[in-house]
C-alpha positions as CSV (number, residue, x, y, z in Angstrom):
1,X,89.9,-22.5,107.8
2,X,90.7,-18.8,108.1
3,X,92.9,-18.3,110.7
4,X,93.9,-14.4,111.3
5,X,97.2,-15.6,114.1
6,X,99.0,-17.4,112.1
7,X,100.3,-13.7,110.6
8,X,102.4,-13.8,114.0
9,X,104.6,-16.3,112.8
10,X,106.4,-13.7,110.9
11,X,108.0,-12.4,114.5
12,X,109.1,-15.7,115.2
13,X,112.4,-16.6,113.0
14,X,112.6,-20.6,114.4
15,X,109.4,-21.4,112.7
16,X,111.2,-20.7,109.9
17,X,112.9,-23.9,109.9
18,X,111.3,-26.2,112.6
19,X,107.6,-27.5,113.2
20,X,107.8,-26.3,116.9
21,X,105.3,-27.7,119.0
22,X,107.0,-27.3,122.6
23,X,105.8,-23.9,123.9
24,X,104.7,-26.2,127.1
25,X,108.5,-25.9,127.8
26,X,110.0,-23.4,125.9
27,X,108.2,-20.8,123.8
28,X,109.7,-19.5,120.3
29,X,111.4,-16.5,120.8
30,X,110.4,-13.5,119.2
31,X,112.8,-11.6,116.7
32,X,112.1,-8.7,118.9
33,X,113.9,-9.8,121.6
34,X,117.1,-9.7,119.6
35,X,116.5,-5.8,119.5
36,X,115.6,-6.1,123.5
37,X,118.9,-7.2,124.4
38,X,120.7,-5.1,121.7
39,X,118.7,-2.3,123.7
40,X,120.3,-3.8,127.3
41,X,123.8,-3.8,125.9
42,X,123.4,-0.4,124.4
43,X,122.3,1.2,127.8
44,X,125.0,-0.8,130.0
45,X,127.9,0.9,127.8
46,X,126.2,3.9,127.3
47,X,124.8,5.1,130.6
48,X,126.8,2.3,133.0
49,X,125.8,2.8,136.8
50,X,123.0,5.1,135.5
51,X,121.4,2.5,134.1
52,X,119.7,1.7,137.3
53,X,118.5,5.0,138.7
54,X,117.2,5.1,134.3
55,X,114.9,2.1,134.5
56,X,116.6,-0.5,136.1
57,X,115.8,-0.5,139.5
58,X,111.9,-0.4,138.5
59,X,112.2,-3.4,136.1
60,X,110.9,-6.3,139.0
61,X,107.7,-4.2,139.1
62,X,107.1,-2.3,135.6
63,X,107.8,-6.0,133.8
64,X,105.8,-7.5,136.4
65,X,102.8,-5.1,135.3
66,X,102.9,-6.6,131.9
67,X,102.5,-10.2,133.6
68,X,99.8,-8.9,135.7
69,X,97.8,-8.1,132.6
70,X,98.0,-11.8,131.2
71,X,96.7,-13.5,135.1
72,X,93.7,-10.8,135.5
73,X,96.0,-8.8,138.1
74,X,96.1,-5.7,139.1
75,X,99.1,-3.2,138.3
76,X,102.1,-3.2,141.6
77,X,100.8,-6.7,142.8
78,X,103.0,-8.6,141.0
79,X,107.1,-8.9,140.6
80,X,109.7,-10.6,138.9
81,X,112.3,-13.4,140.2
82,X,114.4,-15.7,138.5
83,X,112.1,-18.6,138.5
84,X,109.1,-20.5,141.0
85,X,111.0,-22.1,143.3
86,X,112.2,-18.9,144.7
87,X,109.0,-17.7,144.7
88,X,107.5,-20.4,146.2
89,X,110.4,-20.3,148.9
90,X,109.6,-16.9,149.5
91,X,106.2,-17.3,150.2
92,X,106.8,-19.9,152.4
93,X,109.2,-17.8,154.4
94,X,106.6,-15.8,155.3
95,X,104.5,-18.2,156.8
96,X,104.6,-19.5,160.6
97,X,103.5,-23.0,161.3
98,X,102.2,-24.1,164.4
99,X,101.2,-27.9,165.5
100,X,97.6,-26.6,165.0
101,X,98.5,-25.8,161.6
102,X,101.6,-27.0,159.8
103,X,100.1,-29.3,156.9
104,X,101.1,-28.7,153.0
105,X,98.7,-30.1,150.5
106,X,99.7,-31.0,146.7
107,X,99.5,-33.7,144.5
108,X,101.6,-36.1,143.5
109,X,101.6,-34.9,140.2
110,X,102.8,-31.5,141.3
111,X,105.6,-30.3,139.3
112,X,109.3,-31.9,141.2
113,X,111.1,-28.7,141.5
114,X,108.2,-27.5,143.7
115,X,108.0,-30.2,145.6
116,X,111.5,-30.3,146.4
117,X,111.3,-26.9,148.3
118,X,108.6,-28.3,150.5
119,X,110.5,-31.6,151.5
120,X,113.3,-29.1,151.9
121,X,111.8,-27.0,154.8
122,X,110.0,-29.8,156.4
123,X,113.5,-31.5,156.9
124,X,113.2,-29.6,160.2
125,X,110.0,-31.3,161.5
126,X,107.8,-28.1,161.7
127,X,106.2,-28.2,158.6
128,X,104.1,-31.8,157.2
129,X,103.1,-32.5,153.9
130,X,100.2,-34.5,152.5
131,X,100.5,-35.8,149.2
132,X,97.1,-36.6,147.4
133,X,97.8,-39.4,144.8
134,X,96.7,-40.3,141.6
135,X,95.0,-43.0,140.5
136,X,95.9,-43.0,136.5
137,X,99.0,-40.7,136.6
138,X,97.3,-37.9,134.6
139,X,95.0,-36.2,136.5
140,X,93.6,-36.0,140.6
141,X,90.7,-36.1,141.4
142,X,89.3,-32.6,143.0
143,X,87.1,-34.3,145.8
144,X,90.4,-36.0,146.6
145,X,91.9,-32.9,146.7
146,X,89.2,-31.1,148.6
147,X,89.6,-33.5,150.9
148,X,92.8,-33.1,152.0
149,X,92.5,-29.8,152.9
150,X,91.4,-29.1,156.4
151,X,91.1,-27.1,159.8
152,X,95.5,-28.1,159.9
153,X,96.5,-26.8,157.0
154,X,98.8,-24.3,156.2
155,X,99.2,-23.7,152.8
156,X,98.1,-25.4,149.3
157,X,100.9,-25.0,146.6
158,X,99.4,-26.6,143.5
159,X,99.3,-26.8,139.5
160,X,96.7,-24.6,137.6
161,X,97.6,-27.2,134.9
162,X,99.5,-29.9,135.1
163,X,102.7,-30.4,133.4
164,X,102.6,-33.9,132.7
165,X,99.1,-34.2,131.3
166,X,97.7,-30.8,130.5
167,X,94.7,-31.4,132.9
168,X,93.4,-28.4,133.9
169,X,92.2,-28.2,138.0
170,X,89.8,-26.5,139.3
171,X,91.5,-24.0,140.9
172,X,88.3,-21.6,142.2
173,X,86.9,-25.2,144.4
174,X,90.9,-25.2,145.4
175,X,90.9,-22.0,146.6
176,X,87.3,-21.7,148.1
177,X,88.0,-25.0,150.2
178,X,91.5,-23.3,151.5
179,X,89.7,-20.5,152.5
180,X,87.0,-21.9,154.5
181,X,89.4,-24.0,156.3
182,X,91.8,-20.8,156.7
183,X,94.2,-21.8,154.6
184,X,95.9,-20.1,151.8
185,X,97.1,-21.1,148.6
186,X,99.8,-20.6,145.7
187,X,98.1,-21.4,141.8
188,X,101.3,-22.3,140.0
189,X,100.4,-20.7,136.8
190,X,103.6,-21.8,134.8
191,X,101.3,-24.1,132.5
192,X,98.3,-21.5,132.0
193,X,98.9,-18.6,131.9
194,X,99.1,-17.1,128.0
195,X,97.0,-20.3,127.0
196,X,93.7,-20.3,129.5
197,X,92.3,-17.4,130.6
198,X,91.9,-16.7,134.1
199,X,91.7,-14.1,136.5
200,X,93.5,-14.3,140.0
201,X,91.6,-11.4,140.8
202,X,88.2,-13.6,140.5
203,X,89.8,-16.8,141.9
204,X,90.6,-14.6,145.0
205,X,94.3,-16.4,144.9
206,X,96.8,-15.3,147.9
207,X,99.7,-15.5,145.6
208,X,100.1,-16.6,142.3
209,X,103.4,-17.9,140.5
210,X,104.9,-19.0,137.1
211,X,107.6,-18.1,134.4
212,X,108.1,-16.8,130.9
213,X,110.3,-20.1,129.5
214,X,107.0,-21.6,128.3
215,X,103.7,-19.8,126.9
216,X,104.9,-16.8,127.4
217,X,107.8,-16.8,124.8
218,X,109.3,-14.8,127.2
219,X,112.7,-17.2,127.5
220,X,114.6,-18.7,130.7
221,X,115.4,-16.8,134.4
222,X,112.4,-14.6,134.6
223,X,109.8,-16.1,136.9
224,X,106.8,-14.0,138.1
225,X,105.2,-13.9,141.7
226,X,101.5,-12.4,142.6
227,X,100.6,-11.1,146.1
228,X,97.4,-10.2,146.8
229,X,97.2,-6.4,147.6
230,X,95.5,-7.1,151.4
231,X,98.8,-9.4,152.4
232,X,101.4,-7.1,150.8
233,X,101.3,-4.8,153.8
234,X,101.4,-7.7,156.4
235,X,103.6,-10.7,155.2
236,X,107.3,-10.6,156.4
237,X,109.4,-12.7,154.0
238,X,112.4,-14.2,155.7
239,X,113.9,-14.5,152.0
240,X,114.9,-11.2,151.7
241,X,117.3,-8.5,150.5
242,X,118.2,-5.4,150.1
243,X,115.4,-4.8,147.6
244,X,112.7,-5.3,150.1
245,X,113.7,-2.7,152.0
246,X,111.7,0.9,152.2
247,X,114.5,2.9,151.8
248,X,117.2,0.6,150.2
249,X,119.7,3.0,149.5
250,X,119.6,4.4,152.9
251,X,122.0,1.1,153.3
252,X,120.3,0.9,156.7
253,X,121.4,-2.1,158.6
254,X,118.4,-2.7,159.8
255,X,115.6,-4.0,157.5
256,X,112.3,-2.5,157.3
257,X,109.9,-3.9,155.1
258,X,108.7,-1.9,152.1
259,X,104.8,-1.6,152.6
260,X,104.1,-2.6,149.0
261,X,104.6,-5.2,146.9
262,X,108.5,-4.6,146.2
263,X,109.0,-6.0,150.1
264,X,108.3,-9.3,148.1
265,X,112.1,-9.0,146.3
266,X,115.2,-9.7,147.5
267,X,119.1,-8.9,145.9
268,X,120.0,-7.4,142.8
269,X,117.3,-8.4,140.2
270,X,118.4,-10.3,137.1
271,X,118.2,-7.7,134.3
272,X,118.9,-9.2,131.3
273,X,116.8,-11.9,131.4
274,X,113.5,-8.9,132.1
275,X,114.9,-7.3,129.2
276,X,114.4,-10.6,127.0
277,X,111.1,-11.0,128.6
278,X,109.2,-8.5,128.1
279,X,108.5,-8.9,123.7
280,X,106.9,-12.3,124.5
281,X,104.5,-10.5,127.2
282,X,103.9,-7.7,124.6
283,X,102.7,-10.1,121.8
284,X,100.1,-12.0,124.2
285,X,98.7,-9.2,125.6
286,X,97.9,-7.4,122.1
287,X,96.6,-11.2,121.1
288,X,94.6,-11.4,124.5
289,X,94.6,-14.6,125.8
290,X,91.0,-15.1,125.0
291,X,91.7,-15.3,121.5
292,X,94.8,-18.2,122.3
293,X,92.9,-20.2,124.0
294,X,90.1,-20.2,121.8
295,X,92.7,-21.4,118.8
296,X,94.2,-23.4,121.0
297,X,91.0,-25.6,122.0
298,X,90.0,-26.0,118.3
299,X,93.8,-27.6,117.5
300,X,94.4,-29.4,120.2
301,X,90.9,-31.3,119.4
302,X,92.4,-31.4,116.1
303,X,95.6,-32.9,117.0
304,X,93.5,-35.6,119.2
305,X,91.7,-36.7,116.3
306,X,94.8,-36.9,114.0
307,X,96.9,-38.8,116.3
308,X,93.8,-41.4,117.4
309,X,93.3,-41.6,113.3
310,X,96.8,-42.7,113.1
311,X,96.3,-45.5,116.0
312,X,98.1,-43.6,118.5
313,X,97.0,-43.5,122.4
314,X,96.4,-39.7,124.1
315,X,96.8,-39.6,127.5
316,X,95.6,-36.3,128.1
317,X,92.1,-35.1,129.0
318,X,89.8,-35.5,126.1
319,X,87.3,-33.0,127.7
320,X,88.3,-29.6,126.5
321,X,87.1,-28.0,129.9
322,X,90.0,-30.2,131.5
323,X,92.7,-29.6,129.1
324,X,95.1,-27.0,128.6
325,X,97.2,-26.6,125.8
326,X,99.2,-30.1,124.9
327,X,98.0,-33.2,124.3
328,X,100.5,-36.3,125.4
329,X,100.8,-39.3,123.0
330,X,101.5,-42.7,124.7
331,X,103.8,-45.3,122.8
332,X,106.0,-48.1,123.8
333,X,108.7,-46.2,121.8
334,X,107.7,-42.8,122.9
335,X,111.0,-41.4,124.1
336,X,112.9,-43.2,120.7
337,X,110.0,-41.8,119.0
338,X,110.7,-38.5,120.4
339,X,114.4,-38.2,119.9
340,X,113.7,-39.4,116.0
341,X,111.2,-36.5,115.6
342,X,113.8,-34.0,117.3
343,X,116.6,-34.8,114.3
344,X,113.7,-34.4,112.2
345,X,113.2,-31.0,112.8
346,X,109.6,-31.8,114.6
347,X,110.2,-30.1,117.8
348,X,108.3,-32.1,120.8
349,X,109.2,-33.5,123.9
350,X,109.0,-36.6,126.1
351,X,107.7,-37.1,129.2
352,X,107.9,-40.3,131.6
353,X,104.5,-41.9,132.4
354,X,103.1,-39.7,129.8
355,X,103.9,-40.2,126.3
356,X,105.1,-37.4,123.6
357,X,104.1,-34.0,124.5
358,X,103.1,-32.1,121.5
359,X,101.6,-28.5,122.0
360,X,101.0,-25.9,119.4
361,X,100.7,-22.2,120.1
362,X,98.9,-19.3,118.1
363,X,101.4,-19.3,115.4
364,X,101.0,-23.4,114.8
365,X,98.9,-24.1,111.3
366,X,96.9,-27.2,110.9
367,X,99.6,-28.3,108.4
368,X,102.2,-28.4,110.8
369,X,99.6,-30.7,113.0
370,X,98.9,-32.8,110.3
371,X,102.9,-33.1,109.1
372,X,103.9,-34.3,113.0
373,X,101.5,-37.0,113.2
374,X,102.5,-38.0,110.2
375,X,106.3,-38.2,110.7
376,X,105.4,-40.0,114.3
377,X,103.4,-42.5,112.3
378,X,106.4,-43.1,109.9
379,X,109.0,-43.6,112.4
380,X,106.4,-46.2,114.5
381,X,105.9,-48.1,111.4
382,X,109.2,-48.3,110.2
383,X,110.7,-52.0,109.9
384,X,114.1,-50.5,110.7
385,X,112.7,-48.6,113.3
386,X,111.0,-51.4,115.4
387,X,114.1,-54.2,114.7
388,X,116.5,-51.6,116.5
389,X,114.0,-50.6,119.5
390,X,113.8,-54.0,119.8
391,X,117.2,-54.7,119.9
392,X,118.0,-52.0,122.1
393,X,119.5,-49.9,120.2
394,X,119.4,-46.3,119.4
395,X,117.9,-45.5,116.0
């Protein structure tokens, strides 16, 4: 069928040579960004120390503008950092428990890295944290997590999408039910945002977090944190630098809070990595996200029916409503399977608990869905193949 994206694939040189279905953890890079890091260099020896008073200093917030496009944001509410878990650190560090309220509520399928902030700061014993389980290991149940949020709760860190499955939440009933009970919340956007639409505007989200490494095509260390303009002026973070301050080059030794969103930073920002950002944010905001996820729903339907043709199990959400932008694969051999498509050229991932993640991206064709359930089919059915797994060995 006519499909006018697939001219993007021109801007991304790896599909030149791969069938790359992992943008759920690391987006093709665009040729672009070879020019945006040429451009880096060139202004380091060119202009040295000037660099920063030339663009620099501003990049935190004028890359973060591009970002805030893609989540429904408005422009100066959002800034970069290196990746969630310092944003989700920093939020945190703004927050005071009390015994009244102290509780953290995610899931147990919350992404680890996440989680291992929160287990972190409650090592002290002022901060608790409820888990809400699972009962298949792919999604949670919302009135569970409804549930779970009440009158002691602090804050709700959870997964617009999560990582494992694809399932999408319901993040406006997340939200609403903080709110009532005077909680807030941070929608980890990692997994959504460039492949659902979504406002955090319209959700009403307190903060908002995610990265470029996946979606976004926007490559590894630049991770993006919202702030809803009403707390910007209010919040103190207790992770904090020299960036937060109003006046930073007055080098005061005291620290006074910047009354905008750039209070939200800390040290030196990492300027590279903005500088290889910023072509992948450029590409899905000229798309529009609208358009991605409307390709995105068709193939990943597609890719449902392929692999359920070919007697394979998904694990991921069949309803489109509740699905994101991969669809797992269960198989006894799924992480053989895996490693076998890999050398192959077919460029997926594996997952524990979930299967064989396989996600295509606006610049996928249907042939390339086709041609990976294929190859997964050949490998399961090879003789060789199953003697070895059986065996033990690798193949």
């Amino acid at each position: 069928m006519s499909d006018d994206l697939i001219k993007w694939r021109s801007e991304f040189p790896i599909l030149e040579k791969a069938v790359y279905l992992i943008s759920h953890s690391l987006g093709a890079m665009p040729k672009a960004t070879h020019e945006r890091l040429q451009e880096y260099a060139d202004i380091w020896a060119s202009r040295g120390v000037r660099a920063w008073a030339e663009g620099w200093w501003d990049m935190p917030v004028t890359v973060g503008n591009e970002v805030a496009r893609i989540i429904g944001a408005d422009p100066g509410t959002v800034v970069m950092h290196q990746n969630v878990s310092i944003c989700q650190s920093l939020v945190l560090s703004c927050l005071k428990p009390t015994p009244q309220r102290n509780k953290i509520v995610y899931s147990e399928l919350n992404f680890p890295s996440v989680m291992y902030v929160y287990e972190a700061h409650a090592r002290d014993g002022q901060l608790r944290i409820e888990i809400v389980k699972s009962d298949d290991g792919m999604t949670v149940p919302l009135e569970r997590m409804l549930e779970a949020i009440d009158e002691t709760t602090l804050l709700v860190p959870f997964s617009h999408v999560l990582f494992k499955s694809a399932f999408l939440q319901d993040a406006k009933a997340i939200i609403d039910r903080a709110h009532e009970v005077g909680a807030m919340v941070i929608l980890d956007t990692y997994q959504s945002a460039g492949t659902v639409p979504f406002s955090v505007k319209d959700l009403n989200a307190d903060f908002a977090t995610g990265g470029s490494v996946k979606w976004l095509c926007g490559g590894p260390g630049a991770g993006y944190l919202y702030v809803r303009p009403d707390l910007q002026a209010t919040l103190e973070p207790k992770t904090t630098g020299w960036m937060a301050h109003e006046q930073p080059f007055a080098f005061d030794t005291a620290l006074r809070y910047a009354s905008n969103i750039t209070r939200f930073l800390h040290g030196s920002p990492a300027i590279p990595a903005l500088y290889a950002a910023i072509s992948g944010y450029q590409i899905i905001n000229e798309i529009g996200v609208d358009r991605i996820r409307e390709k995105s729903m068709r193939q990943t339907e597609y890719l449902i029916n392929l692999a359920e043709e070919a007697g394979f199990t998904v694990t991921s959400p069949k309803n489109a409503t509740q699905r994101a932008g991969t669809i797992t694969v269960s198989h006894e051999f799924a992480a053989a399977i895996t490693k076998e498509l890999i050398h192959r050229e077919f460029i997926v991932d594996y997952r524990p608990g979930a299967g064989i993640r396989i996600s295509p991206h606006f610049y996928t064709t249907d042939n390339e869905l086709e041609l990976v359930i294929e190859e997964m089919k050949k490998i399961a059915d090879s003789e060789s193949y199953r003697e070895h797994e059986t065996a033990g060995a690798a193949f």
